[in-house]
KETISE-72936 format. One record per residue: residue number from 1; residue in one letter; x, y negated, z of N, C-alpha, C, O, CB in turn. Coordinates in Angstrom, 1 decimal, padded with zeros to 4 digits, always signed. Atoms other than C-alpha are relative to their C-alpha. Glycine has a CB too. Example, Ala and Ser with C-alpha at 12.3 -4.5 7.8 and 13.67 -1.06 7.14 Angstrom:
num:1&residuo:A&npx:+000.9&npy:+001.2&npz:+000.0&capx:+012.3&capy:+004.5&capz:+007.8&cpx:+000.9&cpy:-001.2&cpz:+000.0&opx:+001.9&opy:-001.2&opz:+000.7&cbpx:-001.0&cbpy:+000.0&cbpz:+001.2
num:2&residuo:S&npx:-000.9&npy:+001.1&npz:+000.0&capx:+013.7&capy:+001.1&capz:+007.1&cpx:-000.8&cpy:-001.1&cpz:+000.8&opx:-000.3&opy:-002.2&opz:+000.9&cbpx:+000.4&cbpy:-000.5&cbpz:-001.4
//
This chain:
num:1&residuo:X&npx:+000.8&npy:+001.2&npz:+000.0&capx:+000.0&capy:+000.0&capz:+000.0&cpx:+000.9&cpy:-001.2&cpz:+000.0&opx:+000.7&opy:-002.2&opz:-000.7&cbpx:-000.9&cbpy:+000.0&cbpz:+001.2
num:2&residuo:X&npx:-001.1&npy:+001.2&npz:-000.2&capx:+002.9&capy:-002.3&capz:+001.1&cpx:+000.5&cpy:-000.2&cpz:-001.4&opx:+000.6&opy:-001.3&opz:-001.8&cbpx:+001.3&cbpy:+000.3&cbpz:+001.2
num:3&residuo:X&npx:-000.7&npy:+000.6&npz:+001.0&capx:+004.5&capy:-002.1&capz:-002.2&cpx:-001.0&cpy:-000.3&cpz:-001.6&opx:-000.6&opy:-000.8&opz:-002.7&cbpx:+001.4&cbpy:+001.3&cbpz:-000.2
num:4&residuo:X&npx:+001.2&npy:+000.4&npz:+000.9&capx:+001.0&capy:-002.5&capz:-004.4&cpx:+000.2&cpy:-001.4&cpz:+000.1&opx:+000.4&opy:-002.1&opz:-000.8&cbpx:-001.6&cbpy:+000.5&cbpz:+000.4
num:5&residuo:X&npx:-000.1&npy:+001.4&npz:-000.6&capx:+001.2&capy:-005.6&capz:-002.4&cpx:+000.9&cpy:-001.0&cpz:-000.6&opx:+000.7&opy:-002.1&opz:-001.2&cbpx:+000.3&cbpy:+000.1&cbpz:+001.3
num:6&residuo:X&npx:-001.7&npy:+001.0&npz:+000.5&capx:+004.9&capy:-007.0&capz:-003.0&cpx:+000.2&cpy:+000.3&cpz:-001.3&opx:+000.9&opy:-000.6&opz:-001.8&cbpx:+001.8&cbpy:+000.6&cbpz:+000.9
num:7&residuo:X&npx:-000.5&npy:-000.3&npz:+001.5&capx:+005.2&capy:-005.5&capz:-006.8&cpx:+000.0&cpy:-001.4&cpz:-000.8&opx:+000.8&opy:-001.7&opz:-001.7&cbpx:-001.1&cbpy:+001.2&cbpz:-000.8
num:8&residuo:X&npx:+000.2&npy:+001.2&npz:+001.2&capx:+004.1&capy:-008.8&capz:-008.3&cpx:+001.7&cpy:-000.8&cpz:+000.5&opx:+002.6&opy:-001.1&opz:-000.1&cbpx:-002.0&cbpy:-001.4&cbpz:+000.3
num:9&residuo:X&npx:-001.1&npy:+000.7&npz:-000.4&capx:+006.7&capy:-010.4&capz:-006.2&cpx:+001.3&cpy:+000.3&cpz:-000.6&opx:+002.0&opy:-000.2&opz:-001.4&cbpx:+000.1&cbpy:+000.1&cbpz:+001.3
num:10&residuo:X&npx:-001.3&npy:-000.5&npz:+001.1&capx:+009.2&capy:-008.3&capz:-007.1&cpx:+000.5&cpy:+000.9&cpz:-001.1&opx:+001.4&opy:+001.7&opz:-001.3&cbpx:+000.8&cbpy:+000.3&cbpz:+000.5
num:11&residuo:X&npx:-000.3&npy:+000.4&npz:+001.5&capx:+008.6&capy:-008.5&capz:-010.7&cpx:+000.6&cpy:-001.1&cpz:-000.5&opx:+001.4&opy:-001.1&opz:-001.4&cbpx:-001.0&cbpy:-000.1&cbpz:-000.5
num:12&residuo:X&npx:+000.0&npy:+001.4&npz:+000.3&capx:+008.9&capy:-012.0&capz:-010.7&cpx:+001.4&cpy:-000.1&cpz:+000.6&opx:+002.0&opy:-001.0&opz:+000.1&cbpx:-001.3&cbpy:-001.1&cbpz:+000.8
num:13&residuo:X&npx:-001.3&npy:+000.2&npz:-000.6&capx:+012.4&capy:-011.7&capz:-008.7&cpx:+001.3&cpy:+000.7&cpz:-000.8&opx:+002.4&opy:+000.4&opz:-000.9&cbpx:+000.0&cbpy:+000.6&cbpz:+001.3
num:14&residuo:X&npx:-001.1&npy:-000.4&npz:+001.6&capx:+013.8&capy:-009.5&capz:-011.6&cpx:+000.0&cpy:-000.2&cpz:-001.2&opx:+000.7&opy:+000.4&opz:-002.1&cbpx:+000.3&cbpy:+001.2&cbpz:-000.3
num:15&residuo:X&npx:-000.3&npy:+000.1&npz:+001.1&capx:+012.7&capy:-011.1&capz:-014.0&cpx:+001.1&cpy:-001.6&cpz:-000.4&opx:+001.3&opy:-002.2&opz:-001.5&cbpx:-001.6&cbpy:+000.1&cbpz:-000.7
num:16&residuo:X&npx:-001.5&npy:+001.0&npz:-000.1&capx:+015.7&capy:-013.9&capz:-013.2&cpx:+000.9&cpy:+000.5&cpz:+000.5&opx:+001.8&opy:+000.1&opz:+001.2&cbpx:+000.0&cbpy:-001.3&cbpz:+000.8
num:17&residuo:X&npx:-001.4&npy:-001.0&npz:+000.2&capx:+017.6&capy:-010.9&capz:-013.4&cpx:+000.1&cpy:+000.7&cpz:-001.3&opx:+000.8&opy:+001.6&opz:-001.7&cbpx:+000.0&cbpy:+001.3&cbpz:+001.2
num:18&residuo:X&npx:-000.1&npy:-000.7&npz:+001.5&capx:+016.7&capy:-010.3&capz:-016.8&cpx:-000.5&cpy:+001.2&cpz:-000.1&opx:+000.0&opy:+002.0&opz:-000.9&cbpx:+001.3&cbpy:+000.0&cbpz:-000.7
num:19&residuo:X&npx:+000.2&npy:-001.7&npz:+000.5&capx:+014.7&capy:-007.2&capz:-016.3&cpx:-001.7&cpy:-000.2&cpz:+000.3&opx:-002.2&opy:-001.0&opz:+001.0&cbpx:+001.0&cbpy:+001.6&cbpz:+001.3
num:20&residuo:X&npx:+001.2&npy:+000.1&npz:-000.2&capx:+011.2&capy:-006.6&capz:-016.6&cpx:-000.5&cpy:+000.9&cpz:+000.3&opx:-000.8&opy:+001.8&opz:-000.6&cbpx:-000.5&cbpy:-000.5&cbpz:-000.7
num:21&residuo:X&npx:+001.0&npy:-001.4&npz:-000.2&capx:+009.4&capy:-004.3&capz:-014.7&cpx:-001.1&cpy:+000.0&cpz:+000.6&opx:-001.3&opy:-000.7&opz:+001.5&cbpx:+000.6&cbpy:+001.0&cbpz:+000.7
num:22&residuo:X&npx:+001.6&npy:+000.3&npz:+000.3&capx:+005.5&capy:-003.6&capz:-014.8&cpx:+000.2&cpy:+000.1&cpz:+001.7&opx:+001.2&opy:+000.5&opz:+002.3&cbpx:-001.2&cbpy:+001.3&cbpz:-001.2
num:23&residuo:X&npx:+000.4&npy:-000.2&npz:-001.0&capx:+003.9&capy:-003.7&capz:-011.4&cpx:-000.3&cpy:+001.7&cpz:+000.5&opx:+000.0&opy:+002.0&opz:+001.6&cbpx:-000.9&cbpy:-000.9&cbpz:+000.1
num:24&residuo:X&npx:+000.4&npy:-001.2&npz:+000.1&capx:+002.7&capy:-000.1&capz:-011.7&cpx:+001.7&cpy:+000.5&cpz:-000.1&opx:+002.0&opy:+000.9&opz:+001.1&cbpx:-001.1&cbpy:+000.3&cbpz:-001.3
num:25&residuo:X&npx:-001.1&npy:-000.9&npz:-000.4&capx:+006.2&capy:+001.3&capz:-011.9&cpx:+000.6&cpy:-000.2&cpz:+001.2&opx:+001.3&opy:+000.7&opz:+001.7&cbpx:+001.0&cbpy:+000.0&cbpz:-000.9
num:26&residuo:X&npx:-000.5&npy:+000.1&npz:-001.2&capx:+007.3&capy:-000.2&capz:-008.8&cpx:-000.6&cpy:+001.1&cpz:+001.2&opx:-000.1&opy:+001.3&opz:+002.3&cbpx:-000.4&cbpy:-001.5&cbpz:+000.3
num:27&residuo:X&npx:+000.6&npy:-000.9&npz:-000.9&capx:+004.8&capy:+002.4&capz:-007.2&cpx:+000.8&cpy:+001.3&cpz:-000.5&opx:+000.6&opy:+002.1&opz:+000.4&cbpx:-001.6&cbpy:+000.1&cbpz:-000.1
num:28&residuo:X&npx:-000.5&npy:-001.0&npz:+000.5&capx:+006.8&capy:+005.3&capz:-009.1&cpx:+001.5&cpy:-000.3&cpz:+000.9&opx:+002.2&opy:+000.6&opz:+001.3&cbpx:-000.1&cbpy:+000.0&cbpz:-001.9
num:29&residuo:X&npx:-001.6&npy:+000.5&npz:-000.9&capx:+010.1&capy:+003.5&capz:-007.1&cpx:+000.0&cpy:+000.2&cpz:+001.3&opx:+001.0&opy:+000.0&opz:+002.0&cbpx:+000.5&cbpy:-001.6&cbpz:+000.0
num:30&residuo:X&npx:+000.2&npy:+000.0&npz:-001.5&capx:+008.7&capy:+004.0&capz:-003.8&cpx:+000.9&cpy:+001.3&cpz:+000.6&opx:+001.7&opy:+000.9&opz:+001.5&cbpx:-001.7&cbpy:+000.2&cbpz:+000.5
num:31&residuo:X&npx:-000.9&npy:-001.2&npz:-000.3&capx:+010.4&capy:+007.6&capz:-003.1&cpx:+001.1&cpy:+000.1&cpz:-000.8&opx:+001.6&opy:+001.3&opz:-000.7&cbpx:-000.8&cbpy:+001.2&cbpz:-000.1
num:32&residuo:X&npx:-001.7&npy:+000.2&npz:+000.2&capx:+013.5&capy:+007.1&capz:-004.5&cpx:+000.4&cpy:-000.9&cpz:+000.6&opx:+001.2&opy:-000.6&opz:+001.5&cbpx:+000.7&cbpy:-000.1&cbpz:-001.2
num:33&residuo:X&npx:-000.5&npy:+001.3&npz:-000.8&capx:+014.2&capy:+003.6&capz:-003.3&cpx:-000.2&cpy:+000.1&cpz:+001.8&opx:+000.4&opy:-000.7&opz:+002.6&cbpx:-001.0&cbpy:-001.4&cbpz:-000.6
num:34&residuo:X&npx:+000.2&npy:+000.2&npz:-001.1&capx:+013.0&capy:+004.4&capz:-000.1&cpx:+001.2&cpy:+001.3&cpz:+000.8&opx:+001.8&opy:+001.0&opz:+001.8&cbpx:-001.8&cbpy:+000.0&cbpz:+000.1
num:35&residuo:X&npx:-001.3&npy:-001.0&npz:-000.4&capx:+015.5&capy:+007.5&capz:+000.7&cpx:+001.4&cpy:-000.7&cpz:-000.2&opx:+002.2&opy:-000.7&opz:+000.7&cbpx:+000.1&cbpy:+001.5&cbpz:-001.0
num:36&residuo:X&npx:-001.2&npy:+000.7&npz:-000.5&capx:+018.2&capy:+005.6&capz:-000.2&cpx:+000.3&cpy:-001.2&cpz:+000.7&opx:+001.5&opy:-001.5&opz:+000.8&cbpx:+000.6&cbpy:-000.3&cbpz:-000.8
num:37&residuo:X&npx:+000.2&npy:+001.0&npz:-000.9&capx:+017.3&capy:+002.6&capz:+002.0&cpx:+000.5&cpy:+000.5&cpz:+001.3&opx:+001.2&opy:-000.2&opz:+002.0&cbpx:-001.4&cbpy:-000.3&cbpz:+000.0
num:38&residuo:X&npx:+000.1&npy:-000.3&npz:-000.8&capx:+017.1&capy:+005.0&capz:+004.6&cpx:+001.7&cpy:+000.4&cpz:+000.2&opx:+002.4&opy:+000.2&opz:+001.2&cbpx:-001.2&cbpy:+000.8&cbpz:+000.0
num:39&residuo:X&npx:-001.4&npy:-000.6&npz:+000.4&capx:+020.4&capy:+006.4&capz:+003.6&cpx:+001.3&cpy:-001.2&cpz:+000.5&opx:+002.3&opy:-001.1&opz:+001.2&cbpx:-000.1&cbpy:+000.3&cbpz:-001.7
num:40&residuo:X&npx:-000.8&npy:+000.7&npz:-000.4&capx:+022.1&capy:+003.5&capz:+003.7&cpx:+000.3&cpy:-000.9&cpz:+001.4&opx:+001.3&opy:-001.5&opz:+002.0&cbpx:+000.0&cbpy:-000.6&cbpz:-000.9
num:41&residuo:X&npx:+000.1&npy:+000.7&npz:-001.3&capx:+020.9&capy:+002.0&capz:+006.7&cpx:+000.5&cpy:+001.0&cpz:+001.4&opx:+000.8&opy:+000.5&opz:+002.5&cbpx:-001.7&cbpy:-000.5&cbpz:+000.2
num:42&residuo:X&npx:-000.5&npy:-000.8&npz:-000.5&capx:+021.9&capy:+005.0&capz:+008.4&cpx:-001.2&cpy:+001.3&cpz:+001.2&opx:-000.9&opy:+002.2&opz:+002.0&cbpx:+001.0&cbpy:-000.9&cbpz:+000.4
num:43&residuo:X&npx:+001.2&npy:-000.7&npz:-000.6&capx:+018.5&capy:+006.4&capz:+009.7&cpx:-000.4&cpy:+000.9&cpz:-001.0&opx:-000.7&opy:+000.7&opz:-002.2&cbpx:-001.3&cbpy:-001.1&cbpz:+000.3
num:44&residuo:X&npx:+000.1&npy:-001.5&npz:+000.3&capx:+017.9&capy:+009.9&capz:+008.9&cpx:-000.9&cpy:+000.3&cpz:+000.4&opx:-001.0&opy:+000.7&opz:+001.5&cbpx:+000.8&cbpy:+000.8&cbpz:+000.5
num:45&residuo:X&npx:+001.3&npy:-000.8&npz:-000.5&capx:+014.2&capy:+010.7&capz:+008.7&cpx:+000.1&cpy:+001.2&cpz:-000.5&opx:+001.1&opy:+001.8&opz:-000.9&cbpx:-001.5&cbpy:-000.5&cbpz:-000.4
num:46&residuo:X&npx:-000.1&npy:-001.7&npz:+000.7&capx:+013.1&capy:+014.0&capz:+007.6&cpx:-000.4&cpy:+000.2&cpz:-001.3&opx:-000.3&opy:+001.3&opz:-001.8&cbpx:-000.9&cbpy:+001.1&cbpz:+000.8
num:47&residuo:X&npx:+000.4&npy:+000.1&npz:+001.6&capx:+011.8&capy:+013.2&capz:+004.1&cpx:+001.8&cpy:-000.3&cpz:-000.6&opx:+002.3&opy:+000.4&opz:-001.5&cbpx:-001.6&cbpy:-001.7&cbpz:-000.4
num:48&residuo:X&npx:-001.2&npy:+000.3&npz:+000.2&capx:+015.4&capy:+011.8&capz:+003.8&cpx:+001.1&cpy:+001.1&cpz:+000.2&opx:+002.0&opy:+001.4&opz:-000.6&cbpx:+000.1&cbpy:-000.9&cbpz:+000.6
num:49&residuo:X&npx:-000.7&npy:-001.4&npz:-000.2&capx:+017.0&capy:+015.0&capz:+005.5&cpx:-000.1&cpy:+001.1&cpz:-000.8&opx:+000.8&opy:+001.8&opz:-001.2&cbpx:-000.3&cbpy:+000.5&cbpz:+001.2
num:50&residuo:X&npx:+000.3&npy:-000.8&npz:+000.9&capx:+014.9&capy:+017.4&capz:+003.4&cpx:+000.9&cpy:-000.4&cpz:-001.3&opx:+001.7&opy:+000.5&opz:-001.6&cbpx:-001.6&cbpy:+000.0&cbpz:-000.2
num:51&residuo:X&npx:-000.3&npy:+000.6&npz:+000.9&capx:+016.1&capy:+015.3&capz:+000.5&cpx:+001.4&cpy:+000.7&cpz:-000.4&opx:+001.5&opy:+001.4&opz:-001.4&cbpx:+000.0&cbpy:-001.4&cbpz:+000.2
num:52&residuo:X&npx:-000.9&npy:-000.4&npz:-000.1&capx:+019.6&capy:+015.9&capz:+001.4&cpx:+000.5&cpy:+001.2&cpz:-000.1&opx:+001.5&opy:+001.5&opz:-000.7&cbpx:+000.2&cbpy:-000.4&cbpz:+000.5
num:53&residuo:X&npx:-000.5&npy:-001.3&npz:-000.2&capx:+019.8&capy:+019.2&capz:+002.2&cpx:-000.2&cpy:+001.2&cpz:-001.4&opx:-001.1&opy:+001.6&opz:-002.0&cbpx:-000.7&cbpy:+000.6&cbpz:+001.3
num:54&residuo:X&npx:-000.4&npy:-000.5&npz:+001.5&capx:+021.5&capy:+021.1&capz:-000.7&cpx:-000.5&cpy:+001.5&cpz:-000.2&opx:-000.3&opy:+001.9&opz:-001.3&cbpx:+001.7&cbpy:+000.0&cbpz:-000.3
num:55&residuo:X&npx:+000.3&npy:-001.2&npz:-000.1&capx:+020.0&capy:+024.6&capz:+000.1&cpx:-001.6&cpy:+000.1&cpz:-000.4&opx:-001.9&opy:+001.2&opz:-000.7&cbpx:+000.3&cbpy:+000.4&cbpz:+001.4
num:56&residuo:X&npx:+001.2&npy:-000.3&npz:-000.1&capx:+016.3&capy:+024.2&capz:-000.3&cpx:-000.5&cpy:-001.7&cpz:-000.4&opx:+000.1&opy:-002.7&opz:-000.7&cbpx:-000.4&cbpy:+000.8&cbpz:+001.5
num:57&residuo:X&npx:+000.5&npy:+000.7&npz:+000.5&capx:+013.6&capy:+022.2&capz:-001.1&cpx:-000.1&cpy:-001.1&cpz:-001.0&opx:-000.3&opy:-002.3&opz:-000.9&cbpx:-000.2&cbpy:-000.1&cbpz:+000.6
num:58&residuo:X&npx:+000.0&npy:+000.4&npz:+001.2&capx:+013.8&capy:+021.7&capz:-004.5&cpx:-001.3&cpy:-000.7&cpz:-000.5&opx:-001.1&opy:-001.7&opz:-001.1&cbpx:+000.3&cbpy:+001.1&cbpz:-000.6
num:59&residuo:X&npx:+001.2&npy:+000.4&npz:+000.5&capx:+009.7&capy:+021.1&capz:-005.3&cpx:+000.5&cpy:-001.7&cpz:+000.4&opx:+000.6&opy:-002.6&opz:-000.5&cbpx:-001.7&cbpy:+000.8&cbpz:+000.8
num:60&residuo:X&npx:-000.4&npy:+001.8&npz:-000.4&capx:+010.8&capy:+017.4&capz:-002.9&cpx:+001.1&cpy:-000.6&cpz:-001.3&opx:+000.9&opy:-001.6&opz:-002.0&cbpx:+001.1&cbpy:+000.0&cbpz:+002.0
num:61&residuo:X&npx:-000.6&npy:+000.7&npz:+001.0&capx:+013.5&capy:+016.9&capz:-005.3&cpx:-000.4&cpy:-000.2&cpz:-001.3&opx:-000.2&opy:-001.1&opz:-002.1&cbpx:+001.0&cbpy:+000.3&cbpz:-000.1
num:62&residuo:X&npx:+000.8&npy:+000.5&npz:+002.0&capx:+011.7&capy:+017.3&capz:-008.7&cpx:-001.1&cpy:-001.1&cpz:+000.3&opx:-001.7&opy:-001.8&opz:-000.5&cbpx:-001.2&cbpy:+001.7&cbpz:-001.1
num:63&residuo:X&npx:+001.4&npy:+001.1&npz:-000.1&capx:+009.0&capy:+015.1&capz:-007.2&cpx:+001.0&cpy:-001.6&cpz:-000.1&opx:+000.8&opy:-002.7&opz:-000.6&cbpx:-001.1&cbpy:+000.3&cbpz:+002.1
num:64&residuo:X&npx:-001.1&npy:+001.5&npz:+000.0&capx:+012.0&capy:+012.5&capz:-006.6&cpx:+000.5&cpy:-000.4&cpz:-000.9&opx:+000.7&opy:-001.7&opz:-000.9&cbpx:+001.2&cbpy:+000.1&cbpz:+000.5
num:65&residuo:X&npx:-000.6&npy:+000.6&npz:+001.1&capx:+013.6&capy:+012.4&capz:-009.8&cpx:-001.1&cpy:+000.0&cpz:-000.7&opx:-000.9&opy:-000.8&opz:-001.6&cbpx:+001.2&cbpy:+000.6&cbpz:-000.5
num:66&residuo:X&npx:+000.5&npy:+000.3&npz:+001.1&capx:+010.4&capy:+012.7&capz:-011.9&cpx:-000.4&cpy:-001.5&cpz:+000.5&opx:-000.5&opy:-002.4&opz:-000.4&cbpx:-001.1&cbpy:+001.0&cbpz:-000.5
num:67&residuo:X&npx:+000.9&npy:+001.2&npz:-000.1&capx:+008.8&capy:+009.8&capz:-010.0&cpx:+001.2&cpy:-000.8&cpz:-000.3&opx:+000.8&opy:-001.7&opz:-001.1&cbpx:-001.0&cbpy:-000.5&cbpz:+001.6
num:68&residuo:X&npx:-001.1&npy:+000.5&npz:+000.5&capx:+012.5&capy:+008.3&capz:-010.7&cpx:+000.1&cpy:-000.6&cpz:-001.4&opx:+000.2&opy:-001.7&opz:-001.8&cbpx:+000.9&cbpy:+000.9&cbpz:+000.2
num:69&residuo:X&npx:+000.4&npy:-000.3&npz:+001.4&capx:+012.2&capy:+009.0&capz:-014.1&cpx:-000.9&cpy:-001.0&cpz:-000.5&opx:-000.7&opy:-001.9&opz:-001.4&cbpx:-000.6&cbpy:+001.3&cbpz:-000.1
num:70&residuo:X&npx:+000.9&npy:+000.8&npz:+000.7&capx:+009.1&capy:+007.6&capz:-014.6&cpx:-000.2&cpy:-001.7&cpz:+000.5&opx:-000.8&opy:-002.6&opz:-000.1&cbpx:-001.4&cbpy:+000.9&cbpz:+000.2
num:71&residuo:X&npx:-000.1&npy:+001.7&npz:+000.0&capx:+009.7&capy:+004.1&capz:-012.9&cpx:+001.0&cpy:-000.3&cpz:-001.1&opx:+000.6&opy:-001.2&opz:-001.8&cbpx:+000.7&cbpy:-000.6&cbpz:+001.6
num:72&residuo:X&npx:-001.1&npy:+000.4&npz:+000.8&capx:+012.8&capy:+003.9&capz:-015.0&cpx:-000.4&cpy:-000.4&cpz:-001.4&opx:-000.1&opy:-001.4&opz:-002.1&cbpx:+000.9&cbpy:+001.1&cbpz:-000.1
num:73&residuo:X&npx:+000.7&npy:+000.3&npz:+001.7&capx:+010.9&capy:+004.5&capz:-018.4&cpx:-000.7&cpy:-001.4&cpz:-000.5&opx:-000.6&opy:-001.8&opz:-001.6&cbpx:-001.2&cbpy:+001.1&cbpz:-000.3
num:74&residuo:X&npx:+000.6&npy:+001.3&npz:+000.4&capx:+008.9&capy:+001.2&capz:-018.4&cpx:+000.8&cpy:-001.5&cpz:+000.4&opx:+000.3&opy:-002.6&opz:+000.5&cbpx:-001.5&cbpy:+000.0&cbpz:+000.9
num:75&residuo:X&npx:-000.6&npy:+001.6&npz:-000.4&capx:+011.8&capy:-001.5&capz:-017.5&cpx:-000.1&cpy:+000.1&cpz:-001.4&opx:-000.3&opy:+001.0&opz:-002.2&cbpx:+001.6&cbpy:-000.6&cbpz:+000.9
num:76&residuo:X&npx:-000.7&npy:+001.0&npz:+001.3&capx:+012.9&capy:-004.2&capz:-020.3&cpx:+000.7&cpy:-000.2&cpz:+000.3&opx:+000.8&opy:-000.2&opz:+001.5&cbpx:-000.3&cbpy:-001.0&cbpz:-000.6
num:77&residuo:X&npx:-000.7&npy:+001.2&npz:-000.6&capx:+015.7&capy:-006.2&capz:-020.3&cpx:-000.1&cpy:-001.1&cpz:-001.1&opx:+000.1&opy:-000.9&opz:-002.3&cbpx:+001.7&cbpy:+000.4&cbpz:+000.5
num:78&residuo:X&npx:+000.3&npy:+001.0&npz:+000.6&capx:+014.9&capy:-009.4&capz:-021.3&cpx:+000.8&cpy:-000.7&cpz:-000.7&opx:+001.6&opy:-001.3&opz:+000.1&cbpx:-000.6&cbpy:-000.6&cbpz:+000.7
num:79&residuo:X&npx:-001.2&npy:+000.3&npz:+000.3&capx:+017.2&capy:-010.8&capz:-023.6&cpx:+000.1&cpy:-001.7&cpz:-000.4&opx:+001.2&opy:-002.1&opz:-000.7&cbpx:+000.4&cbpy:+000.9&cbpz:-001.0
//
């Protein structure tokens, strides 16, 4: 819900980064952007732990990279 909310915003913040991306893909960015947030900040939930762990739960990672995937497919860069 939070990022339905902020997407217009930060559309409008990359597009004076020369990139244009729809509001609707910003919801496809929520689970990838949000594991490495977590990642870098150094807080280790368990959607983030699952993520990590190289033994198992694979269905979590295909869900990660298609929604990845499919935010990716609708930028521009504005030229």
């Amino acid at each position: 819900m939070g990022v339905a909310l902020l997407s217009p915003l930060l559309s409008k913040f990359f597009r004076l980064l020369r990139l244009d991306i729809p509001k609707k893909n910003w919801l496809f960015f929520v689970l990838p952007v949000s594991i490495i947030v977590h990642i870098s900040v150094g807080t280790i939930t368990p959607f983030a732990a699952a993520f990590l762990d190289i033994n198992g739960h694979f269905v979590l990672k295909a869900i990660v990279l298609v929604s990845l995937v499919l935010g990716i497919r609708g930028i521009k860069i504005i030229r």
